[in-house]
py3Dmol code that shows the C-alpha trace and the ligand (Angstrom):
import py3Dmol

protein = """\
ATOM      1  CA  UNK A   1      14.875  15.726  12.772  1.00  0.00           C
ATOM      2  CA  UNK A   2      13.401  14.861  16.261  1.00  0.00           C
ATOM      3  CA  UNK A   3      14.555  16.359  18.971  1.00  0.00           C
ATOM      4  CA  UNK A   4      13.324  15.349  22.515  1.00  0.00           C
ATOM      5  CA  UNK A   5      12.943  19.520  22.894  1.00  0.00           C
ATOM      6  CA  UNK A   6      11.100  19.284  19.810  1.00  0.00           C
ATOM      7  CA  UNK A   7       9.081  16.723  20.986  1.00  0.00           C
ATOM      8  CA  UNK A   8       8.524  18.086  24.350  1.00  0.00           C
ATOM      9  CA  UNK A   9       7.422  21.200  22.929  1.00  0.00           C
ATOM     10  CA  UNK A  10       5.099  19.328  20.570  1.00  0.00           C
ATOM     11  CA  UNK A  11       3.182  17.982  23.915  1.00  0.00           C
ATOM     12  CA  UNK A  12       3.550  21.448  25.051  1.00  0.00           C
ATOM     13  CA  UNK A  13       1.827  22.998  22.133  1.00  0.00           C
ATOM     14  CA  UNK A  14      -0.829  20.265  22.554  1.00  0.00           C
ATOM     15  CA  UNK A  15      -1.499  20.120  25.952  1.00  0.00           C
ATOM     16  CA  UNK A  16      -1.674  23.878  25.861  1.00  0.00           C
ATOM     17  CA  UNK A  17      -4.371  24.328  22.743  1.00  0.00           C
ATOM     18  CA  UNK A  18      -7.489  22.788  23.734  1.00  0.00           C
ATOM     19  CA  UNK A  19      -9.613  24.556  21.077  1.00  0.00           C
ATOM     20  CA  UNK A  20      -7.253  23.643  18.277  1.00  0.00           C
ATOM     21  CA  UNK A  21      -9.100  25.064  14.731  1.00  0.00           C
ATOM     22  CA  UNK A  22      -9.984  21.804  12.880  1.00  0.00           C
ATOM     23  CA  UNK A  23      -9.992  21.283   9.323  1.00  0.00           C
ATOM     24  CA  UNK A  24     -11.812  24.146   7.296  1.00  0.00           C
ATOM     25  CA  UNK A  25     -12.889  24.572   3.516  1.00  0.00           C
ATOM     26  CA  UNK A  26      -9.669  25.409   1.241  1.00  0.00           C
ATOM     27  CA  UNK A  27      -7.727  23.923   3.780  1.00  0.00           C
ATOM     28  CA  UNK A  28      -4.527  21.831   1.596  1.00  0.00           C
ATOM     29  CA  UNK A  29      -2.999  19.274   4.275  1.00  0.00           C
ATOM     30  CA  UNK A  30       0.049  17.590   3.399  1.00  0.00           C
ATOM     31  CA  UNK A  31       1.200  14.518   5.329  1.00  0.00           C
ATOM     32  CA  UNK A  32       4.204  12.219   5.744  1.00  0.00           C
ATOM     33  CA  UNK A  33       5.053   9.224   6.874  1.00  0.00           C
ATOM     34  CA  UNK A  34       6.351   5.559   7.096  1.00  0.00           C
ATOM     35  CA  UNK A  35       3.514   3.658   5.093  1.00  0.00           C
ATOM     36  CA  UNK A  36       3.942  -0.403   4.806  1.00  0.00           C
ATOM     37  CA  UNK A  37       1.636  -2.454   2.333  1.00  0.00           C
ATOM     38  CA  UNK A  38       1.258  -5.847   3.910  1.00  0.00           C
ATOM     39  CA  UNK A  39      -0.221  -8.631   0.886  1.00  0.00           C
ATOM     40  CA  UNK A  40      -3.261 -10.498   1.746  1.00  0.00           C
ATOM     41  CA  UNK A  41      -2.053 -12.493  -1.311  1.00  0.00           C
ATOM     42  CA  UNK A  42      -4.789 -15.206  -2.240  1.00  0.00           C
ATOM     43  CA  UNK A  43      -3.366 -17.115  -5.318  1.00  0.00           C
ATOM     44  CA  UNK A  44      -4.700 -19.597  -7.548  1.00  0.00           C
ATOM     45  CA  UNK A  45      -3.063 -22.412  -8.284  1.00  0.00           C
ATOM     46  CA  UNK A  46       0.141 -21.852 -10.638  1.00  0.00           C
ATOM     47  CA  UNK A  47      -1.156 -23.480 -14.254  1.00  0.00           C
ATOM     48  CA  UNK A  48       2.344 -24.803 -15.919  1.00  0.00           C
ATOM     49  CA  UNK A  49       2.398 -24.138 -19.787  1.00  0.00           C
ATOM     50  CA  UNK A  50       4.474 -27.776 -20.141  1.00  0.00           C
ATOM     51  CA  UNK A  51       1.957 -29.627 -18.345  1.00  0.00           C
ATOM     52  CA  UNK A  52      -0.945 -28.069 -19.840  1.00  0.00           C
ATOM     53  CA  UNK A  53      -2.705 -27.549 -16.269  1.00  0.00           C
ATOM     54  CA  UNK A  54      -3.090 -26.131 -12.769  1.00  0.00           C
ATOM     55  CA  UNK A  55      -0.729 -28.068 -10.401  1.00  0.00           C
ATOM     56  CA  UNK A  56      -2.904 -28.856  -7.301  1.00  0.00           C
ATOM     57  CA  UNK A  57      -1.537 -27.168  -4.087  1.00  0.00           C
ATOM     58  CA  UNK A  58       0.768 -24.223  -5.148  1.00  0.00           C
ATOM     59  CA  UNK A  59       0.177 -20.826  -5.033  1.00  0.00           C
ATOM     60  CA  UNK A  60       2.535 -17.628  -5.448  1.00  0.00           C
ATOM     61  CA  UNK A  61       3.385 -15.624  -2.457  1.00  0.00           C
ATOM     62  CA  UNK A  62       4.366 -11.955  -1.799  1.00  0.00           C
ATOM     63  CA  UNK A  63       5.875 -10.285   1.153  1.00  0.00           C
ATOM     64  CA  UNK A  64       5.370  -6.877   3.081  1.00  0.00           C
ATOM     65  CA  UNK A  65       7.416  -3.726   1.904  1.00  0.00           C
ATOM     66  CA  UNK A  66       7.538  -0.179   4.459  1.00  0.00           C
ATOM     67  CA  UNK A  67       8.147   3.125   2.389  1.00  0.00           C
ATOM     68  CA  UNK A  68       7.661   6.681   2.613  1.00  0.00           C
ATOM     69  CA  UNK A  69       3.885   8.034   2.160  1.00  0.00           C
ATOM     70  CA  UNK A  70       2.785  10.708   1.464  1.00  0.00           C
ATOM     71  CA  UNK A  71      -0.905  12.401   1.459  1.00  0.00           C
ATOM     72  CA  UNK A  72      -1.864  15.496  -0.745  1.00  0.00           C
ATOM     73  CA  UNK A  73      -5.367  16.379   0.810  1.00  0.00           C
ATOM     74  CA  UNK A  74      -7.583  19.406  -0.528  1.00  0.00           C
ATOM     75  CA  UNK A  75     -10.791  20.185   2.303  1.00  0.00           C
ATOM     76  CA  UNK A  76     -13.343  21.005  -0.347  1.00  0.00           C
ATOM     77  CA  UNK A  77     -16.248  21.462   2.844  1.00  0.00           C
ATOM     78  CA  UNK A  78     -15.230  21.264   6.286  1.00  0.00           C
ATOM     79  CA  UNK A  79     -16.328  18.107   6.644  1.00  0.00           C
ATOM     80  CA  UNK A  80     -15.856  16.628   2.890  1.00  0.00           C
ATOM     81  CA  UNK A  81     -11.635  16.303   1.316  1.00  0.00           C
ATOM     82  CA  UNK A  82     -10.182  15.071  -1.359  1.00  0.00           C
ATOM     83  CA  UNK A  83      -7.319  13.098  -1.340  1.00  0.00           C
ATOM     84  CA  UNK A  84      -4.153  11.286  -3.112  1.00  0.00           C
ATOM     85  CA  UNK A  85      -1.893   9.096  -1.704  1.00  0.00           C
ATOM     86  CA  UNK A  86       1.508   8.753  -2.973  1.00  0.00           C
ATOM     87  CA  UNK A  87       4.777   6.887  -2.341  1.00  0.00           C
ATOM     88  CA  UNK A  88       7.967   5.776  -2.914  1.00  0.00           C
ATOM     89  CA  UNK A  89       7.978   2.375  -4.628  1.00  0.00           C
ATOM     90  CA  UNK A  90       6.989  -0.287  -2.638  1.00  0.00           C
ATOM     91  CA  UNK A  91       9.403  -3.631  -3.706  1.00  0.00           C
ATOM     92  CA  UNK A  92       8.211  -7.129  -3.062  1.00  0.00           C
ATOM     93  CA  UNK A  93       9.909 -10.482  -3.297  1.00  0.00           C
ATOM     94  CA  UNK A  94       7.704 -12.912  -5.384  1.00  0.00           C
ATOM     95  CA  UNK A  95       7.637 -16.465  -4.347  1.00  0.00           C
ATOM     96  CA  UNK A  96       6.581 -20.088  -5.798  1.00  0.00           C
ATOM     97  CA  UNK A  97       5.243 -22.486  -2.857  1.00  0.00           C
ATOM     98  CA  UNK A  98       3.710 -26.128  -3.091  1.00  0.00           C
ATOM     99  CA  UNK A  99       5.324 -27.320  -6.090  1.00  0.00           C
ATOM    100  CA  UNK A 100       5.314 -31.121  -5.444  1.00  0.00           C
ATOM    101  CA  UNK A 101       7.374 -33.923  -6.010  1.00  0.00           C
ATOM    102  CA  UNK A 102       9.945 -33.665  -9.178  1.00  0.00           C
ATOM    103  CA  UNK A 103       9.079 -29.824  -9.267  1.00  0.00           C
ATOM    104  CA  UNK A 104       9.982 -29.185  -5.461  1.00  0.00           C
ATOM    105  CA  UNK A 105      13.228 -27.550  -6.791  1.00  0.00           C
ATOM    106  CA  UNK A 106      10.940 -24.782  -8.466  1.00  0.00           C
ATOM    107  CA  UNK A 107       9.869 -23.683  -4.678  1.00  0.00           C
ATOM    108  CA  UNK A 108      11.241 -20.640  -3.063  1.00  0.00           C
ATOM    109  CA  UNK A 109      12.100 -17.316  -4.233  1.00  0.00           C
ATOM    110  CA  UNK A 110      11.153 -16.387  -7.759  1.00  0.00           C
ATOM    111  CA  UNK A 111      11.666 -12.639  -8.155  1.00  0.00           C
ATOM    112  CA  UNK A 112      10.730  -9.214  -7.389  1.00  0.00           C
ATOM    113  CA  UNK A 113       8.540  -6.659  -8.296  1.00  0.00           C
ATOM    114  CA  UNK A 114       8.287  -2.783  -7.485  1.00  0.00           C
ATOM    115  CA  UNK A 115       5.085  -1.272  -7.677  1.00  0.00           C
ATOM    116  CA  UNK A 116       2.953   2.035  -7.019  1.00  0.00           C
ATOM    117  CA  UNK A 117      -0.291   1.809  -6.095  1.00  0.00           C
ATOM    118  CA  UNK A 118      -1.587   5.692  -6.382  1.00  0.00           C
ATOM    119  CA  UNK A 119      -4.908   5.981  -5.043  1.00  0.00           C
ATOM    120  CA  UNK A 120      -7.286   9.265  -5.119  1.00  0.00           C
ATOM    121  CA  UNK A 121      -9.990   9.509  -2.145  1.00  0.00           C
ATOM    122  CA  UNK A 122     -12.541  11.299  -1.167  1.00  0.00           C
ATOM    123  CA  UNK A 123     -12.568  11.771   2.946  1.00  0.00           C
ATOM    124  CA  UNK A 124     -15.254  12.688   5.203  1.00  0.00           C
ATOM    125  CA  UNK A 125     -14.432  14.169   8.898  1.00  0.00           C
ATOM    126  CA  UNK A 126     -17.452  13.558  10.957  1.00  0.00           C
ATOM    127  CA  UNK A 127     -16.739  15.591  13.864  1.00  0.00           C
ATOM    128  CA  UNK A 128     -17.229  19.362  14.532  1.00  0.00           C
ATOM    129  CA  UNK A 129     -14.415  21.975  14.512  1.00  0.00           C
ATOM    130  CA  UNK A 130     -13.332  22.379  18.547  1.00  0.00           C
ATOM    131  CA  UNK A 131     -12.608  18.519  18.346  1.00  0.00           C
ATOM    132  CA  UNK A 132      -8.418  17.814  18.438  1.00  0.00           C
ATOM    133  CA  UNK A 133      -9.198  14.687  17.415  1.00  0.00           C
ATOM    134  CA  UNK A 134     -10.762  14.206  13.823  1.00  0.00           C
ATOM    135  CA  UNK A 135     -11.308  10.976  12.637  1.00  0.00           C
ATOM    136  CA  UNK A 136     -12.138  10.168   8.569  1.00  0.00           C
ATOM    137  CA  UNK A 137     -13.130   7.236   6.395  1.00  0.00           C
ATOM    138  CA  UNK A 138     -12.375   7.686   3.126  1.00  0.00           C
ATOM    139  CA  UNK A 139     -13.139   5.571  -0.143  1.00  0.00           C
ATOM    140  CA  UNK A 140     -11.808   5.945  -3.775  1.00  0.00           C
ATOM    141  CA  UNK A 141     -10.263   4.483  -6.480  1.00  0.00           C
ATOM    142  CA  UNK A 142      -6.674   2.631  -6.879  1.00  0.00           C
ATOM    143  CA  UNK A 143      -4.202   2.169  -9.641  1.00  0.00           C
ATOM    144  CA  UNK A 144      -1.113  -0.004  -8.939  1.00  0.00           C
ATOM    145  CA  UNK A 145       1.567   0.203 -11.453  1.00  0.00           C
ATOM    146  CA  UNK A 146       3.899  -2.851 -11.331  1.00  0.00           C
ATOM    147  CA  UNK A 147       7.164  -2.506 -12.759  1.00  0.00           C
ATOM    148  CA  UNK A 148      10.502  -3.474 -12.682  1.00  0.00           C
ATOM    149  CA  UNK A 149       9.692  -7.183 -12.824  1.00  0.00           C
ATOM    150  CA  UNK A 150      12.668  -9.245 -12.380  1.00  0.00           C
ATOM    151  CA  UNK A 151      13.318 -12.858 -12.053  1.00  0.00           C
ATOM    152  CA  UNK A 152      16.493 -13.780  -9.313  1.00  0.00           C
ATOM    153  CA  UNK A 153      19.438 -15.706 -11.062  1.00  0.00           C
ATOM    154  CA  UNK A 154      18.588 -19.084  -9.271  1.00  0.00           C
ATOM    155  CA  UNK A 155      15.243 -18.581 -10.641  1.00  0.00           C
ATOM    156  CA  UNK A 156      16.700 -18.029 -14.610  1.00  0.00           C
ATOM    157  CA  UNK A 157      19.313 -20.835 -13.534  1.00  0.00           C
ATOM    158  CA  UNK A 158      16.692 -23.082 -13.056  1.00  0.00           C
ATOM    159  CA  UNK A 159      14.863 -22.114 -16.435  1.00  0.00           C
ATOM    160  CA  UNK A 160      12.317 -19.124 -15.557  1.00  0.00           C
ATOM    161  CA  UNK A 161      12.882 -16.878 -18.179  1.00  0.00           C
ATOM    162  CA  UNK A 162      11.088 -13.024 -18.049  1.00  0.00           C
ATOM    163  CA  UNK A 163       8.427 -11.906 -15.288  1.00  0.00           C
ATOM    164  CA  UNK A 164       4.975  -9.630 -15.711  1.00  0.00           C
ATOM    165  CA  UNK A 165       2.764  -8.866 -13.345  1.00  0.00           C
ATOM    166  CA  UNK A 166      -0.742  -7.058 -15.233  1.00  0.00           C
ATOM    167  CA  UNK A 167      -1.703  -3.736 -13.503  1.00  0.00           C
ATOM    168  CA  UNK A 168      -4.033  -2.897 -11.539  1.00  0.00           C
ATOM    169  CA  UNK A 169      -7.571  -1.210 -11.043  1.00  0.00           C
ATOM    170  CA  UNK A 170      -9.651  -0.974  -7.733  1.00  0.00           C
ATOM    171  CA  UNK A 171     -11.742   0.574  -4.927  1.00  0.00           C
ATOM    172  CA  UNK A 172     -10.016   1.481  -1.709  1.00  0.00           C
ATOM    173  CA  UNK A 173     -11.435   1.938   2.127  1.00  0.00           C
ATOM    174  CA  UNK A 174     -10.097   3.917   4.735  1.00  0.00           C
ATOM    175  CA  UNK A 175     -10.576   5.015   7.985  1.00  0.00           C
ATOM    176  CA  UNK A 176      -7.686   7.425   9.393  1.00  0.00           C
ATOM    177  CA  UNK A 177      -7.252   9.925  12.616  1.00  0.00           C
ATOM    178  CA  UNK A 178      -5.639  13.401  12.713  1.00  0.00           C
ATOM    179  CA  UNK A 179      -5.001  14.548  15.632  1.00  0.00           C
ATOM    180  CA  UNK A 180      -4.511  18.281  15.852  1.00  0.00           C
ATOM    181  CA  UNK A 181      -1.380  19.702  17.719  1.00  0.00           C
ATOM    182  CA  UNK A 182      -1.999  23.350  16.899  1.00  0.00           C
ATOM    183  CA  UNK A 183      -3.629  25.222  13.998  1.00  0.00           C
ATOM    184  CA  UNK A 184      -0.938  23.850  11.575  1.00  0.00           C
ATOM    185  CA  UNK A 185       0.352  20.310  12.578  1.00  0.00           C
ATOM    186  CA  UNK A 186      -1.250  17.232  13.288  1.00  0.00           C
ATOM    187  CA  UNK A 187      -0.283  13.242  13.976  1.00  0.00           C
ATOM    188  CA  UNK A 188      -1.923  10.755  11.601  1.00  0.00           C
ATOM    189  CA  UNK A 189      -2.680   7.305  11.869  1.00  0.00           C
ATOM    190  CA  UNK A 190      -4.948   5.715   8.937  1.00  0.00           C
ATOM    191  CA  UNK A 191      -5.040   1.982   7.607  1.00  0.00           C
ATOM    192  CA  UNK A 192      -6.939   1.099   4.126  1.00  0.00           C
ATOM    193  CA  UNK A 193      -7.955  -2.060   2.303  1.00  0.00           C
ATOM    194  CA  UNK A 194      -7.083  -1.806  -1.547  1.00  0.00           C
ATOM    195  CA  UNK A 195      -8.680  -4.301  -3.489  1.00  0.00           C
ATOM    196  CA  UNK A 196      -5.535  -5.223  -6.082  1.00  0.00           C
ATOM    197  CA  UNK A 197      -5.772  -8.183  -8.363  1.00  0.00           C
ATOM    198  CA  UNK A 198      -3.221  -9.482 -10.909  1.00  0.00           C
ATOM    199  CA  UNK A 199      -2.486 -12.093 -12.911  1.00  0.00           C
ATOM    200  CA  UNK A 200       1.730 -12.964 -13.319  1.00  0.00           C
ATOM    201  CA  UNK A 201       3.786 -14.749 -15.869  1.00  0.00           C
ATOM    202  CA  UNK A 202       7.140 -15.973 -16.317  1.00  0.00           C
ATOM    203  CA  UNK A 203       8.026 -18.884 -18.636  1.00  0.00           C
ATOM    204  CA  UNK A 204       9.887 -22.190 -17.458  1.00  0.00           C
ATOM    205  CA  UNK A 205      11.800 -24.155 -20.547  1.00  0.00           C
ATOM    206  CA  UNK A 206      10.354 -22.047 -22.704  1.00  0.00           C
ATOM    207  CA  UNK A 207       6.563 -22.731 -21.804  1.00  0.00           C
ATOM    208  CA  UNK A 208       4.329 -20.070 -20.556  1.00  0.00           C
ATOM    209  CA  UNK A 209       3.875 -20.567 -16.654  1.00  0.00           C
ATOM    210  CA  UNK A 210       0.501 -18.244 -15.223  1.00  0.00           C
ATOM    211  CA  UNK A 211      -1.052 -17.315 -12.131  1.00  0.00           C
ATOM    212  CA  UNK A 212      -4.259 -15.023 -10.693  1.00  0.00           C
ATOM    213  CA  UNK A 213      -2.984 -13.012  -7.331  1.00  0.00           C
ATOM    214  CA  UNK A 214      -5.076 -11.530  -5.234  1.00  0.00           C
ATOM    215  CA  UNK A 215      -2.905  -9.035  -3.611  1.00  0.00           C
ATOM    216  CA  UNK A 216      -5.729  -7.043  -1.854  1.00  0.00           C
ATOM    217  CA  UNK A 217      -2.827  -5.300   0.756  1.00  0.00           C
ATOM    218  CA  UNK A 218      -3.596  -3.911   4.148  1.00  0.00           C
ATOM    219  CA  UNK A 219      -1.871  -0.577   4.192  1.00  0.00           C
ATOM    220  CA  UNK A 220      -0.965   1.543   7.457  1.00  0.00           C
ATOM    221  CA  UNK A 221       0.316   4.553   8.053  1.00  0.00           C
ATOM    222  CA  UNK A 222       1.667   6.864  10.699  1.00  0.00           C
ATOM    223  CA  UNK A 223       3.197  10.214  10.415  1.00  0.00           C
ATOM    224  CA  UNK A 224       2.605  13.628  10.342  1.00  0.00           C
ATOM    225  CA  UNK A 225       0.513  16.525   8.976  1.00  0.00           C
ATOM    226  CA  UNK A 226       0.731  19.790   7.966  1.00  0.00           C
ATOM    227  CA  UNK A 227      -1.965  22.271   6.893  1.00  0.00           C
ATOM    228  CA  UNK A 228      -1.277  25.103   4.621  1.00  0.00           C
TER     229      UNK A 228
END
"""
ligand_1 = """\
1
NI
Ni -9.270 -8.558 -4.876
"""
view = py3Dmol.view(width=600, height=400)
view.addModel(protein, "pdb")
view.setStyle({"model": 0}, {"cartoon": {"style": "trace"}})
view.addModel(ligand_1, "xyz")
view.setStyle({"model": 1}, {"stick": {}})
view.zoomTo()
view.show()
């Protein structure tokens, strides 16, 4: 809990520890925080099993999901970390747009999905220990697990039957900013591209219905650290 004492004596702490010890070989940091994955969803047009083809102008469509993130970080240098990023499960509503003419009815909400998207990182801190403020960029590797794929009733009612979405492999980029309140606690900020792509399928009258996603997610977060 946040108290505005606590918080006052945060600024305190900070204010009053100019040479706060930055990050050091051996160092384990743990943070927390409120971390949102925001879709950059490309799609390709939705190919329809019945018709045999793409149909010219729709795509699929995901939304924006905020959960709790967390960082497990392990300083192998003082300058060089490793790092995994965890979560709870992020949950996305899946959506059908462009479908013309006779198939406009087909529009709108389709499902949902949840999905983790673990991702291990190696960091680099550039600056020198004295510094408060140490920014990183960080690059590694991402798996996103979708699961949990449902279809919404209106969806089955209109005759979608069953819902994958394929998982995942990518690179990730980051660039994130502790800043150090003391010897022990820090703020965080970071944002990182993860390159997800995925291909989803449902059927509609009992014909396979496909479609390529690029999900490829901004993802920020802001919380705080802890270094143990
Ligand atoms: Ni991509």
């Amino acid at each position: 809990m946040r108290t505005p004492l606590l918080s006052a004596s945060l600024l305190a702490m900070a204010l009053t520890t100019p040479f706060a010890q930055a990050h050091q070989a051996g160092d384990i940091i743990l943070r927390a925080g409120a971390i949102t994955v925001a879709p950059q969803e490309q799609s390709s047009a939705i190919w329809v099993g019945a018709l045999n083809s793409d149909v010219a102008g729709t795509k699929a469509s995901l939304n924006s999901d905020t959960q709790l993130g967390l960082n497990f970080a392990y300083m192998l240098t003082n300058h060089v970390g490793i790092e995994l990023l965890a979560a709870t499960p992020f949950s996305h509503d899946v959506g059908v747009k462009g479908m013309p003419g006779a198939f406009a009815g087909l529009n709108g909400q389709l499902g949902e999905l949840k999905q983790l998207p673990p991702t291990l990182s190696l960091l680099y801190y550039p600056m020198d220990s004295g510094s408060a403020f140490q920014p990183y960029a960080g690059a590694g590797i991402n798996y996103t697990w979708f699961f949990d794929d449902k279809l919404t009733s209106e969806a089955q009612n209109k005759g979608f039957s069953g819902l994958d979405m394929q998982d995942s492999w990518g690179l990730a980029a980051q660039l994130g900013m502790d800043y150090l309140l003391g010897d022990k606690l820090m703020l965080n900020g970071q944002v990182r591209y993860i390159d997800i792509d995925t291909s989803g399928s449902t059927s509609f009258g009992g014909q396979k219905v496909k479609v390529e996603v690029e999900v490829d997610p901004w993802v920020y977060m802001v919380g705080l650290g802890y270094t143990f």
